[in-house]
BATITI-565275 format. One record per residue (C-alpha): x, y, z; residue number from 1. Coordinates in pm, 1 decimal. Each point is the difference from the previous one (the first is absolute). Example, Ala and Ser with C-alpha at 12.3 -4.5 7.8 and 13.67 -1.06 7.14 Angstrom:
2
{x = 1230.0 y = -450.0 z = 780.0 n = 1} .
{x = 137.0 y = 344.0 z = -66.0 n = 2} .
END
This chain:
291
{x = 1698.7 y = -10040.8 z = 15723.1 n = 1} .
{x = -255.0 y = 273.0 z = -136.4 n = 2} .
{x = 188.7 y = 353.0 z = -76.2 n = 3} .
{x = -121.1 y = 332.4 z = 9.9 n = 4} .
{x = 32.5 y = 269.0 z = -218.3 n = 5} .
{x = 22.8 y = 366.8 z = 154.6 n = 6} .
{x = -194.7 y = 171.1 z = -309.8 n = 7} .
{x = -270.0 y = -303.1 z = 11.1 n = 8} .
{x = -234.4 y = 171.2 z = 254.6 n = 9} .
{x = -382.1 y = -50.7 z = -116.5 n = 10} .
{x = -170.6 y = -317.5 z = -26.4 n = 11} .
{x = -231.6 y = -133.8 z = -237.6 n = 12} .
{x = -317.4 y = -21.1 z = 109.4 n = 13} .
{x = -378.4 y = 127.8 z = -36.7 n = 14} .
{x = 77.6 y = 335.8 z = 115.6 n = 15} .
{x = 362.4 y = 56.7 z = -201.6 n = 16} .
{x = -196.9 y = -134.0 z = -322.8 n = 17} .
{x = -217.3 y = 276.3 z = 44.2 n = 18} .
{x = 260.5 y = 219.4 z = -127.2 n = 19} .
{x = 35.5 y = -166.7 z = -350.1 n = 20} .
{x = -193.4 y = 59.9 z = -325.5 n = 21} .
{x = -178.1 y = -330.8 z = -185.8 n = 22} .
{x = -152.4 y = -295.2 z = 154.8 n = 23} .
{x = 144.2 y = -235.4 z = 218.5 n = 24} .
{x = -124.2 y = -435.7 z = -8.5 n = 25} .
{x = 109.5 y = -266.0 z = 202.3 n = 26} .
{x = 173.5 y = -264.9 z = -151.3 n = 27} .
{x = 173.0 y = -362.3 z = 143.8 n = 28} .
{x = 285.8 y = 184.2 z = 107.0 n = 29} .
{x = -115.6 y = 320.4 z = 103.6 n = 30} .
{x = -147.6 y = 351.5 z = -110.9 n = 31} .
{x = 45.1 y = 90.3 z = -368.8 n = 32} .
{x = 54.5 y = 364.8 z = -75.8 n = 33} .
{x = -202.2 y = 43.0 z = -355.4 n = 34} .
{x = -191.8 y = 255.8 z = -259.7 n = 35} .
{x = -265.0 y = -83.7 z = -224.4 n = 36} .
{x = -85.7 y = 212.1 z = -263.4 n = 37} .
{x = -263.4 y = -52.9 z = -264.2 n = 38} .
{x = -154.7 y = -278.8 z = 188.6 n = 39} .
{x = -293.6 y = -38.1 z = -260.7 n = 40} .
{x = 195.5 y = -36.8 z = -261.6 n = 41} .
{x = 43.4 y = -332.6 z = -167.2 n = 42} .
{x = 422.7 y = -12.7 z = -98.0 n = 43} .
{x = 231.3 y = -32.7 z = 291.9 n = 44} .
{x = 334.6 y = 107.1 z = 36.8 n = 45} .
{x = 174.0 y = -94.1 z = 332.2 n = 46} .
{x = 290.0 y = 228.6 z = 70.6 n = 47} .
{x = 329.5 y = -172.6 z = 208.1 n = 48} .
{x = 277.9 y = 216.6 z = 140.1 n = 49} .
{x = 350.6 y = -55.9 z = 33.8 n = 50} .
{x = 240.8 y = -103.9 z = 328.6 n = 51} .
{x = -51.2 y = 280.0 z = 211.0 n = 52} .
{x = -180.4 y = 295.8 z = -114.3 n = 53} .
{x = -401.7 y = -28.2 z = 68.6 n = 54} .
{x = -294.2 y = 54.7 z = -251.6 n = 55} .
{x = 82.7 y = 417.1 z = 0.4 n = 56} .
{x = 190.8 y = -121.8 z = -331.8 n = 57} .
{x = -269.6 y = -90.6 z = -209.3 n = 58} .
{x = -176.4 y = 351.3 z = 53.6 n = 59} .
{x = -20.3 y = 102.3 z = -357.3 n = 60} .
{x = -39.1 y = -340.3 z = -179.2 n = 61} .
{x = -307.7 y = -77.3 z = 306.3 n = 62} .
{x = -175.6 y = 319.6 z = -174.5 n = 63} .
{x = 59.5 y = -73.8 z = -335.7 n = 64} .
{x = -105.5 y = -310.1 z = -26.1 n = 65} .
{x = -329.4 y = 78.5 z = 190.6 n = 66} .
{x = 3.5 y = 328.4 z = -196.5 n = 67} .
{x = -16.3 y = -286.1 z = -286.8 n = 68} .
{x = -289.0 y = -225.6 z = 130.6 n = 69} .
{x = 197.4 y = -248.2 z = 124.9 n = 70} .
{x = -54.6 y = -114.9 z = 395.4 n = 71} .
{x = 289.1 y = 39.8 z = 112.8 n = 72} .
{x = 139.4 y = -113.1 z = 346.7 n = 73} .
{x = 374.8 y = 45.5 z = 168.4 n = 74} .
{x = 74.3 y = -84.4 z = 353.4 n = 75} .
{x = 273.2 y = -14.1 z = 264.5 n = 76} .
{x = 222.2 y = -315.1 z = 0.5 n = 77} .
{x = 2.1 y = -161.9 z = 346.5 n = 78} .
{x = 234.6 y = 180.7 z = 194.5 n = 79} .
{x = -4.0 y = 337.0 z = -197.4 n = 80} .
{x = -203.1 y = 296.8 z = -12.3 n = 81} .
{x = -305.5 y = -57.2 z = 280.7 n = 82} .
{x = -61.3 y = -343.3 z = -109.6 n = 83} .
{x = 105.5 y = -246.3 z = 344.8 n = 84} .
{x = 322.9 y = -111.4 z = 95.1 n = 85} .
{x = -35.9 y = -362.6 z = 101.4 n = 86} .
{x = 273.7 y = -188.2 z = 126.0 n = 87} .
{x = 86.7 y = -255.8 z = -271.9 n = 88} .
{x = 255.3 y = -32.6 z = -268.6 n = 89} .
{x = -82.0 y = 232.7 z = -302.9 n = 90} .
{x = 116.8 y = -162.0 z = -266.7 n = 91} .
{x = -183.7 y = -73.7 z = -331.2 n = 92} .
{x = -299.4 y = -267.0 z = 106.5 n = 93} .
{x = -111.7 y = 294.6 z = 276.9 n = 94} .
{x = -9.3 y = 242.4 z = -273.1 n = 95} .
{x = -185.8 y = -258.2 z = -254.4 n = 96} .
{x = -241.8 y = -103.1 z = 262.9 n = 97} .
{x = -96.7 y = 392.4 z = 122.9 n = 98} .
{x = -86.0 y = 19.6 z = -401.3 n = 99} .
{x = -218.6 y = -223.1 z = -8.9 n = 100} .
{x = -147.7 y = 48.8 z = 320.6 n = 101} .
{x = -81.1 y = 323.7 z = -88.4 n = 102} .
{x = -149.6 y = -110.2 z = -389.8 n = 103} .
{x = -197.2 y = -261.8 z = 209.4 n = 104} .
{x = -157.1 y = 249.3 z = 240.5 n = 105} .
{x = -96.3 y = 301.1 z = -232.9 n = 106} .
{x = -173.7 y = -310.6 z = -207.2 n = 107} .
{x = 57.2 y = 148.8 z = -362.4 n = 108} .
{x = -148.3 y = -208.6 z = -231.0 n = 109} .
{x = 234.3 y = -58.2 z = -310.4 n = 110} .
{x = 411.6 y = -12.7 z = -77.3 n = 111} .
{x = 186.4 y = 354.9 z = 130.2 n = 112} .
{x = 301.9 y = 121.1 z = -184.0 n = 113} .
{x = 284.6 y = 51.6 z = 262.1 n = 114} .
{x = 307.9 y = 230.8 z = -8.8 n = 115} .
{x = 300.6 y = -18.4 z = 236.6 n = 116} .
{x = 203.1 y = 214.5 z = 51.9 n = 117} .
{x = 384.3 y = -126.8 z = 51.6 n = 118} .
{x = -93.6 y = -219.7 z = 287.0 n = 119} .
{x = -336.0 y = -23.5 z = -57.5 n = 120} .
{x = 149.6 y = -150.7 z = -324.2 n = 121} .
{x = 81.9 y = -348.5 z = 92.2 n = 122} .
{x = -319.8 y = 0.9 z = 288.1 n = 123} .
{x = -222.0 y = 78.5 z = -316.7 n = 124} .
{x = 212.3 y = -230.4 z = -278.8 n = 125} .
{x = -2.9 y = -288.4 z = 314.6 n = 126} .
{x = -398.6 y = 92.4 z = 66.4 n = 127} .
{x = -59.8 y = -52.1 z = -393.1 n = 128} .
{x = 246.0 y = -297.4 z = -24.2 n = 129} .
{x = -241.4 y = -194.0 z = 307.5 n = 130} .
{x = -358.6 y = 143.5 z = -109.3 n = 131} .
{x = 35.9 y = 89.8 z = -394.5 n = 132} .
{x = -405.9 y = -53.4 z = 22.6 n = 133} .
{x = -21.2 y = 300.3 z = 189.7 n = 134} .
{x = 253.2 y = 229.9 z = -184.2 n = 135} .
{x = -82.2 y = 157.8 z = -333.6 n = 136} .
{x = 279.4 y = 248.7 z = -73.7 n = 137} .
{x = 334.6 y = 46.5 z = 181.7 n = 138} .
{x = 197.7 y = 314.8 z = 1.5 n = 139} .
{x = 317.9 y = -12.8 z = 167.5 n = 140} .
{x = 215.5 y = 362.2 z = 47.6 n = 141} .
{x = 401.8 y = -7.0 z = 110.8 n = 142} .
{x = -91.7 y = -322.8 z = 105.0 n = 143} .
{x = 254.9 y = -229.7 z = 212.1 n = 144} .
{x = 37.9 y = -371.1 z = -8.1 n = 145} .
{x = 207.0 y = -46.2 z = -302.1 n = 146} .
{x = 324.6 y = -52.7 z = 145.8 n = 147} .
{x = 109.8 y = 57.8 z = 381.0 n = 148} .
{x = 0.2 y = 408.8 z = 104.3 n = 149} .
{x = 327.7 y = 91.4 z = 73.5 n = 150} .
{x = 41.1 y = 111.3 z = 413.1 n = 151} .
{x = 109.9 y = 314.0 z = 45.9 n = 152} .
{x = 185.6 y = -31.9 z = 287.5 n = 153} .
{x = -289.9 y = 137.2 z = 281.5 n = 154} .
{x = -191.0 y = -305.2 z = -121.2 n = 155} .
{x = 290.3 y = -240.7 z = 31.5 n = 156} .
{x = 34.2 y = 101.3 z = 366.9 n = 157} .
{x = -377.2 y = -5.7 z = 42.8 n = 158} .
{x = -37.2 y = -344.2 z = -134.3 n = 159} .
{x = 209.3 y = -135.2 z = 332.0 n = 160} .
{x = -198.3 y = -107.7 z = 270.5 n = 161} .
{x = -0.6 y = 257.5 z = 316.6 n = 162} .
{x = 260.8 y = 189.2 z = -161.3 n = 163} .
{x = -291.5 y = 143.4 z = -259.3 n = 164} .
{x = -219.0 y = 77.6 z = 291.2 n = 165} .
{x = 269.7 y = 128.8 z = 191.7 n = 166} .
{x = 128.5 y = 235.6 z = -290.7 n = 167} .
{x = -375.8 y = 115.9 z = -72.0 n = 168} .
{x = -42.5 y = 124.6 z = 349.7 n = 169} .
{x = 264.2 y = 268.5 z = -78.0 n = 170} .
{x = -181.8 y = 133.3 z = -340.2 n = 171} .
{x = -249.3 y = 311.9 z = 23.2 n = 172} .
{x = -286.8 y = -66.0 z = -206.5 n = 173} .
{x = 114.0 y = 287.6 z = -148.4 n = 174} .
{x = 359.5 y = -112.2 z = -119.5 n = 175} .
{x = -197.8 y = -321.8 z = -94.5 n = 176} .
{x = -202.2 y = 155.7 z = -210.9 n = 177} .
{x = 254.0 y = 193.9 z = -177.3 n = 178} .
{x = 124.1 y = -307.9 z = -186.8 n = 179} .
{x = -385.8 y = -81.6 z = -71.2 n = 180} .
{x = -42.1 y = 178.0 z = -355.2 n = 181} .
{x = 114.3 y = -178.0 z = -260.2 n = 182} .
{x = -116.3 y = 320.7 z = -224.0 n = 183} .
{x = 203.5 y = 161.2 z = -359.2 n = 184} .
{x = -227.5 y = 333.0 z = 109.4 n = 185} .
{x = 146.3 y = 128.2 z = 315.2 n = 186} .
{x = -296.8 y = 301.8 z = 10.6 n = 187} .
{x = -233.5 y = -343.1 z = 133.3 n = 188} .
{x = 282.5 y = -114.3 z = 230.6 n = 189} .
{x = -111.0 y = 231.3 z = 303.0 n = 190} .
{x = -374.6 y = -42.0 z = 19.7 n = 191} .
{x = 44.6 y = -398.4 z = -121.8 n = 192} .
{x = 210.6 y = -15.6 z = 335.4 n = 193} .
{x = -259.1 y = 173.3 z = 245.0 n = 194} .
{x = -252.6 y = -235.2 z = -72.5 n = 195} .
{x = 205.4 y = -290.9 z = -7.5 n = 196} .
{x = 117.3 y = 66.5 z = 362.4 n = 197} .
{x = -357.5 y = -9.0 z = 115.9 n = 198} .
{x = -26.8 y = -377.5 z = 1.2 n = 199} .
{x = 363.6 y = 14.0 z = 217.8 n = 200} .
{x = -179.6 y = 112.8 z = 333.4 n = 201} .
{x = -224.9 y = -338.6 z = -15.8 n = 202} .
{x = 139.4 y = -269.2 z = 218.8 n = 203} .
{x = 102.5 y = -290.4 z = -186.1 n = 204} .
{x = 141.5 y = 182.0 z = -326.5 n = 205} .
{x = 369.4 y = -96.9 z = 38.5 n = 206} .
{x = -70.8 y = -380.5 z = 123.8 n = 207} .
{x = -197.9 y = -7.5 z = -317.9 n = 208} .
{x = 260.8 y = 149.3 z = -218.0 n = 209} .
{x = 300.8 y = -234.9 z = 161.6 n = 210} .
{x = -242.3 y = -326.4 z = -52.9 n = 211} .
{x = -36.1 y = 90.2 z = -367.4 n = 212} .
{x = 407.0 y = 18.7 z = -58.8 n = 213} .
{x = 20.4 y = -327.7 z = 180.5 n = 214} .
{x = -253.5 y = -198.6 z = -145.4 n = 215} .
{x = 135.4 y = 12.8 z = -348.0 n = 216} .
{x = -269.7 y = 262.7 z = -154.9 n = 217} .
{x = 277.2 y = 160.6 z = -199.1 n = 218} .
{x = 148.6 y = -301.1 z = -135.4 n = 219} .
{x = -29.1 y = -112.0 z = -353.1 n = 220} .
{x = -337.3 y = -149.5 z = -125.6 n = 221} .
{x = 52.5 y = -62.1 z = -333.2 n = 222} .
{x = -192.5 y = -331.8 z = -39.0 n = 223} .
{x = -302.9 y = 185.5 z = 104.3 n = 224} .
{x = 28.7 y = 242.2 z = -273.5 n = 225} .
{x = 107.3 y = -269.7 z = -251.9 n = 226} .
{x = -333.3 y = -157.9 z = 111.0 n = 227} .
{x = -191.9 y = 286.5 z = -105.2 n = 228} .
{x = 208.4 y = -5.6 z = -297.2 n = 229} .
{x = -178.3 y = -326.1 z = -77.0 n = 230} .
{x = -391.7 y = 121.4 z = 37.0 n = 231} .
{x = -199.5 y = 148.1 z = -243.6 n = 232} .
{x = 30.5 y = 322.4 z = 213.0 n = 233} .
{x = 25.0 y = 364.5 z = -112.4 n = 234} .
{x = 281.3 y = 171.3 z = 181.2 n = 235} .
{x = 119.9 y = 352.9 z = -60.1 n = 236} .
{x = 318.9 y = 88.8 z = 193.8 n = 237} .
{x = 116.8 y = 382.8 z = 61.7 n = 238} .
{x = 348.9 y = 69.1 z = 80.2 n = 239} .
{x = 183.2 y = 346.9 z = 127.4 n = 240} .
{x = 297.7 y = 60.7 z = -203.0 n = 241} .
{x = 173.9 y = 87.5 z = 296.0 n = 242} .
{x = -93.3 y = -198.4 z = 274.1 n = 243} .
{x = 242.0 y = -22.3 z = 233.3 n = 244} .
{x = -165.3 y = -286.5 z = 203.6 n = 245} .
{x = -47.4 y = -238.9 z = -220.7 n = 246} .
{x = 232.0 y = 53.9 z = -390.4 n = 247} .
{x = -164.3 y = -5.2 z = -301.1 n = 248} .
{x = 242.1 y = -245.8 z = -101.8 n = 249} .
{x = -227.4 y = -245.7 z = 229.7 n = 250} .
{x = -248.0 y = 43.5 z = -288.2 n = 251} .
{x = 148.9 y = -188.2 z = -246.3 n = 252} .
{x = -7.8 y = -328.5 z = 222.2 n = 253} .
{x = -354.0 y = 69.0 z = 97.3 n = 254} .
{x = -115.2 y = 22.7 z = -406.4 n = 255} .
{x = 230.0 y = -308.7 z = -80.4 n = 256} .
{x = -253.2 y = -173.1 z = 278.3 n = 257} .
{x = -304.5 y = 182.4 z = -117.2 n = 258} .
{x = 42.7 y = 32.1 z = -405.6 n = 259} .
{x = -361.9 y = 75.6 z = -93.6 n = 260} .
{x = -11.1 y = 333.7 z = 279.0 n = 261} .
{x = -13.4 y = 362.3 z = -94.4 n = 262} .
{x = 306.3 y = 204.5 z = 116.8 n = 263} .
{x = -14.6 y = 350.2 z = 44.3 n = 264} .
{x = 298.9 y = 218.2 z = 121.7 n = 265} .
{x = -42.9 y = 318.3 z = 120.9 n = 266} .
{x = 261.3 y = 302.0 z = -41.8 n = 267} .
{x = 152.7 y = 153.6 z = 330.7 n = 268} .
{x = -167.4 y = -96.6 z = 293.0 n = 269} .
{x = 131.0 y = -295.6 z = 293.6 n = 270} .
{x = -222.8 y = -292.9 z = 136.5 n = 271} .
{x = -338.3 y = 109.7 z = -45.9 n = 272} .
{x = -66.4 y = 154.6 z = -322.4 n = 273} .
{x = -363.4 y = -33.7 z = 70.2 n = 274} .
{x = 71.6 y = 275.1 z = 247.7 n = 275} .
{x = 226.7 y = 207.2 z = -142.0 n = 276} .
{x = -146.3 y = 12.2 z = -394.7 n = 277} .
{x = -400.2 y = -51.6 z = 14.0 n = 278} .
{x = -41.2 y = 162.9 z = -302.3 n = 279} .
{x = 217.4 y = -224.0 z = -173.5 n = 280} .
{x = -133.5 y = -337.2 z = 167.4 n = 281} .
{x = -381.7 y = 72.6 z = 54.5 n = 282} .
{x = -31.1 y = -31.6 z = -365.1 n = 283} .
{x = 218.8 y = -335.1 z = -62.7 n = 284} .
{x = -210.9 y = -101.2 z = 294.2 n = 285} .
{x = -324.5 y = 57.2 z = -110.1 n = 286} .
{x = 4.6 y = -168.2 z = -276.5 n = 287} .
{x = 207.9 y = -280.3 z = 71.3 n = 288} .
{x = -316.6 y = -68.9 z = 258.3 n = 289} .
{x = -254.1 y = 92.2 z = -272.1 n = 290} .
{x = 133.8 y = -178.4 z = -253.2 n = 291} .
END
């Protein structure tokens, strides 16, 4: 039985996408949300965002790197942002498969270098682990996969069929995306939450959010890592110091699988240090991808 959502009003279509910055390219399983920047240029990096929170994250990092000469492209995972909402299970093949769609439809001609951000850290690791031929550098930040996440207990409830759709129909977007900012600087908190709700008003949004809980995404995916531990394969990971989302201590199991990586923490911020310190990760960036 399909639910609806009270705050879900708009649908995605021609006229709605109207409303939305970038491009927009249609893929096997529906419209992909996307920028391109620096599309002349001949080094691609490929830009993957985490479980709920659309492209808006990579703001600073997108104009850096093109800043830097690098083409640089980000996009809206299915069911976030303005990218479609197609009624399937989300779960990690979905994710793998809009990647590649997308690499195979923009047609760039050589290896990209791809960086995920906590959930767009096993999509990228599994992406590299299937297609290391098309994957020259990996950069994972806060990433999960190393061990199960812990359930807080919203997600616990969530994860039970009817009962998650039935407990989501009494959330406000708003009180949803309250517990959306994972952030050590609370001065970013308030505008990182007004853009985040945006996506919220899109029909589809919590059915896409439920179907990625149930289909595993969050579990463990360890062996996929320890497979890219295996490759000749240059891999820089960036971790906040205090993320509360995903512990630092998950580090140490994801360097015992990935010995040969460079590790980076970075001093008071949460779950995206990309976000909250550019100054300090631009740099480490940079030259990680120049190097």
């Amino acid at each position: 039985m399909p639910f609806s959502y009270r705050d879900e009003t708009k649908e995605l279509n021609e006229l709605t996408r109207q409303e939305a910055s970038g491009s927009f390219i249609q893929l096997s399983d529906g419209f992909t949300h996307y920028e391109l920047g620096n599309p002349k240029a001949d080094e691609t990096v490929l830009l993957v965002h985490g479980f709920s929170v659309p492209y808006f994250v990579y703001d600073t990092t997108f104009e850096f790197l093109t800043q830097s000469g690098f083409r640089v492209v980000r996009y809206d995972l299915f069911g976030r942002g303005f990218s479609d909402r197609p009624d399937t299970q989300y779960n990690i093949d979905l994710f793998v498969r809009q990647l590649g769609d997308l690499l195979d439809a923009l047609r760039f001609p050589r290896p990209v270098s791809l960086v995920g951000l906590s959930t767009g850290g096993p999509i990228t690791a599994a992406f590299t682990a299937r297609f290391p031929e098309r994957v020259s550098k990996l950069v994972l930040i806060d990433p999960i996969g190393a061990k199960p996440l812990p359930f807080a207990p919203l997600l616990k409830v969530a994860a039970m069929p009817f009962v998650g759709e039935a407990l989501l129909r009494l959330v406000r977007s708003d009180g949803m995306a309250m517990k959306i900012a994972p952030l050590f600087n609370r001065e970013l908190v308030k505008e990182f939450q007004s853009r985040y709700i945006v996506q919220m008003k899109y029909k589809g949004f919590r059915r896409a959010i439920l179907s990625t809980i149930r289909n595993h995404t969050l579990d463990s995916c360890l062996d996929v890592y320890e497979c890219i531990g295996k490759m000749d394969k240059p891999v820089l990971l960036f971790w906040g110091r205090n993320d509360p989302t995903v512990p630092l201590k998950h580090s140490d199991i994801l360097r015992r699988a990935m010995p040969g990586m460079e590790f980076r923490v970075i001093e008071n911020c949460g779950h995206a240090p990309h976000h909250e310190k550019p100054d300090e990760v631009n740099p480490i960036l940079l030259q990680f991808l120049q190097g």
